[in-house]
N, C-alpha and C positions, 0 to 999 in steps of 0.2 A: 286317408285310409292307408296309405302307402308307408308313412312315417308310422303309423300306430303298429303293421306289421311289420316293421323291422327293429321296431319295439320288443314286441314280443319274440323275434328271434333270438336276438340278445339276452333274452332271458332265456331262453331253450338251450343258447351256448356256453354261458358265462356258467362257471360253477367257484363256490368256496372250497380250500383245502379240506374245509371237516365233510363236505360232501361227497368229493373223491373220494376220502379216507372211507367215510361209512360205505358209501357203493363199491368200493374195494373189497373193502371187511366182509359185506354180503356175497359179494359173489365169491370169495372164498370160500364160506360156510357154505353156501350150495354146491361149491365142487368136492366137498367131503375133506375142507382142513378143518384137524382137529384146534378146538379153542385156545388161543394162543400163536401155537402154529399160523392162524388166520390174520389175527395182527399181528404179528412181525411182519408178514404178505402183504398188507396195507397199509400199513408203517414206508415199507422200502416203493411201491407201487405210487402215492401220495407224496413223498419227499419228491424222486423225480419229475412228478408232472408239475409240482412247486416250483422246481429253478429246470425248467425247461428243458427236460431230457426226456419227453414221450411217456410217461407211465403208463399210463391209458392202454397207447400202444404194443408196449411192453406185453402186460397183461393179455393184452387180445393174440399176441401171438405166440402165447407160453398155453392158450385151452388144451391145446391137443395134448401136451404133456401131462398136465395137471387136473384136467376136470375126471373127477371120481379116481384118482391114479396117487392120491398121497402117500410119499416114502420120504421121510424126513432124517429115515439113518443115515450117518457115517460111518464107513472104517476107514480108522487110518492107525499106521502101526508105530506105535512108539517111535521107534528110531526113522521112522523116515519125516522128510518134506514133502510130500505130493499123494494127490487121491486120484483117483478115475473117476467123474460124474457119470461116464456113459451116458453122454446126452440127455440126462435126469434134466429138470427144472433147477435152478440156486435161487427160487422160489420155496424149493421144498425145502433145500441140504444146505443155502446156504448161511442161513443164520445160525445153525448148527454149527457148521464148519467154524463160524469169528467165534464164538464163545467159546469154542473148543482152542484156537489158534489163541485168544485172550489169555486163556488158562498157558500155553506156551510159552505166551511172552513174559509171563514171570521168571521164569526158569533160565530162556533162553533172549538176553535183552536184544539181538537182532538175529535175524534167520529169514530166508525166503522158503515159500511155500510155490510149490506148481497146483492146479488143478488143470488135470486132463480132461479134452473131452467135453468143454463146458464151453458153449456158444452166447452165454448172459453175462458179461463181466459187468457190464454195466448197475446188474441189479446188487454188485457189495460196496457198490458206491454209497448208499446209505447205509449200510450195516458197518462201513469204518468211519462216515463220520459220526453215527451215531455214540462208537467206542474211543472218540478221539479225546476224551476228558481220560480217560486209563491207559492208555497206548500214545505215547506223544509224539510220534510220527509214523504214520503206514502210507503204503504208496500203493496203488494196481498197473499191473502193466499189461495188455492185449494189443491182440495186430484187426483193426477196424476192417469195415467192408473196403475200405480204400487202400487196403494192406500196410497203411500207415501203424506204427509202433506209437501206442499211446500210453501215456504216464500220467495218472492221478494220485497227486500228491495231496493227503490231508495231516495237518496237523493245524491244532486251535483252535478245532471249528470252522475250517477254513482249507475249501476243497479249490486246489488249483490244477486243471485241465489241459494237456499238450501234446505236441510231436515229441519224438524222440528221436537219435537216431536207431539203425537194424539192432535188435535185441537178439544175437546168433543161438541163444538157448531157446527161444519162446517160438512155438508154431502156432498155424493158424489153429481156433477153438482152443486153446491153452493159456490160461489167466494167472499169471504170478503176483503173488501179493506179497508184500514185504511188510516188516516191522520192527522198529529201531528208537532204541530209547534216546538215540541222537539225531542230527542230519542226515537224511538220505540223500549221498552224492548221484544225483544225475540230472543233467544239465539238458532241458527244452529247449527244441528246434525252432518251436516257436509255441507261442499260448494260445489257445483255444477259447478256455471258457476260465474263469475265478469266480467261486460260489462264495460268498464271505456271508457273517451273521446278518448285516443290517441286509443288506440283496434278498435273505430268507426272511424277514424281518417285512422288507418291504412289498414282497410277493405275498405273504399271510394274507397284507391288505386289497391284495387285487382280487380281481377274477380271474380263475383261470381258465382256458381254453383248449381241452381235449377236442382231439377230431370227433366230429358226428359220430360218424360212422363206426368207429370204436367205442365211440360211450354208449349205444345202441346197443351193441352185445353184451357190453359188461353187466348193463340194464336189466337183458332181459335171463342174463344167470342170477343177479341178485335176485330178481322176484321170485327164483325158485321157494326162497327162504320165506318167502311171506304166507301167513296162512289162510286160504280161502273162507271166504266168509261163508256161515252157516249155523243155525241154529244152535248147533255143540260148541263152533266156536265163541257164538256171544255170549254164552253160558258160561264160558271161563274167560271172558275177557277180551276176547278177539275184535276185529270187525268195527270198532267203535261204535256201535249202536246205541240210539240215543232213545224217549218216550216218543221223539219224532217219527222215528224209522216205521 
């Protein structure tokens, strides 16, 4: 009996990328992102918890911001580098932000960007490598809870994770992204983490493993989206109801 329920635990923790990604997708739509908006949200939410950076987590500590509170504008003025998030989510602003910095990098083939004000740098880790086949090298740099200066360097598909040394421009909650049709010169104090294609390749195939405790919340904002069964529902379709029911 002992073996059979640790069986079944296993099965309660292990989950596939597309399950993530769907119970991501869902509890977006329940906190009022509009369609699109929503997957990009579980797009960047699901890559992380793929190669091991908390998505889950992420997620669960971005509700206060985001649940019913979607603002997916930017300003940013022509001639400058840098916006203010004012502690917005880059859940909402900042897929916005790279397509927008995208269209930049035509124009302008290397430029750094500031965002003020923003405590997720983490979360444009997928939104640059996702753009890394159009942009052939972008970097992010933030100061982590360990006041370390970190440097993520993608280019190829192919996200490498590090120390750096003091960055005397960057403060704490300030995320500078860069983009450069060449080498980005800046030399790791030491490596951290290298995400390459087969690593993503070979996490596809596993299970992955969200803390409980936060796939429990995300859970129970997706099933906002789900619609109660009832006579009007199985009427249009809902409920799965069968001759059996």
């Amino acid at each position: 009996m002992g073996f059979l329920n640790y069986e079944l635990l296993l099965i309660v923790v292990n989950y596939s990328y597309y399950e993530v990604y769907t119970n991501a997708l869902r509890a977006f739509s329940g906190m009022g992102f509009p369609y699109g908006a929503d997957e990009d949200a579980a797009y960047i939410i699901a890559w992380l918890e793929l190669n091991n950076l908390n998505g889950v987590k992420h997620l669960v500590n971005s509700i206060d911001k985001i649940d019913k509170k979607y603002n997916g504008k930017i300003i940013v003025k022509k001639s400058e580098f840098n916006i203010n998030f004012k502690n917005s989510s880059a859940l909402m602003k900042g897929p916005g932000l790279i397509d927008y910095l995208c269209l930049k990098f035509v124009h302008n083939k290397k430029f750094e960007f500031i965002i003020n004000n923003c405590s997720e740098a983490e979360i444009f880790l997928p939104l640059l490598y996702r753009i890394s086949n159009k942009v052939i090298c972008s970097g992010l740099i933030y100061i982590n809870e360990n006041n370390e200066n970190i440097l993520c360097i993608i280019k190829n598909e192919c996200v490498k994770i590090g120390v750096i040394s003091k960055d005397m421009n960057l403060k704490k909650n300030n995320v500078k992204i860069l983009m450069s049709n060449k080498r980005i010169n800046l030399k790791f104090v030491k490596i951290i983490k290298e995400i390459k294609n087969d690593f993503i390749y070979k996490n596809l195939s596993k299970a992955l493993r969200p803390e409980k405790k936060y796939w429990e919340i995300i859970e129970k904002i997706a099933y906002r989206t789900f619609v109660p069964e009832s006579k009007e529902s199985r009427a249009k379709g809902a409920g799965g109801s069968n001759d059996n029911d």
